[in-house]
C-alpha positions, 0 to 999 in steps of 0.5 A: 508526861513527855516533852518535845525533844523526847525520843521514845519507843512506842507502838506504832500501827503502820497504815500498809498493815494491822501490825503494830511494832515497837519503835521509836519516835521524836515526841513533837509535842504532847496534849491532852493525852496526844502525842504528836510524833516523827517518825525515826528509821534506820534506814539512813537512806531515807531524807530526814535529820540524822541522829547517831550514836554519840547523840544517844541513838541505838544506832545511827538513824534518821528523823523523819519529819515527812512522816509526822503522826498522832499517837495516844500516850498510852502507847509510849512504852518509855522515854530513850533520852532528849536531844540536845539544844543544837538538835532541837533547833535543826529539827525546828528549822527544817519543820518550819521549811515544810511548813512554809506554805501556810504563811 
């Protein structure tokens, strides 16, 4: 069981291509065997929610929250770490901005 917050490595199956590769990803949350993710990256040019070494990161990346996807637990090879409480909220922060418009 994973919780929200949880950063993991899964296999992830890129929609341009049939290969799957390992990397991590933002547990969201987690249902019934589901588990909604954001994509992280190490391309620090990319736009998203930096997350660095001293955070628990392998190395200084970013939390891409325009790339939100649903992958099955069985997937998750295994837990990395939690944020922290102050990381938490930023991410739930700018989620709620992206989603804005449904109100």
């Amino acid at each position: 069981m994973f919780k929200a917050g949880d950063i993991v490595l899964a296999r992830i199956q890129f929609s341009d291509t049939f290969e799957v590769k390992v990397r991590p990803v933002l547990v969201l949350f987690e249902e019934f065997g589901n588990v909604v993710v954001a994509g992280i990256t190490s391309n620090k040019n990319m736009k998203g929610i930096v997350l660095t070494k001293k955070e628990g990161a392998v190395k200084d990346s970013v939390i891409k929250l325009n790339y939100i996807f649903t992958i099955s637990e069985a997937m998750i090879q295994k837990r990395l770490f939690n944020l922290g409480t102050e990381k938490k909220r930023v991410v739930f922060t700018e989620l709620c901005k992206k989603l804005e418009g449904l109100k």
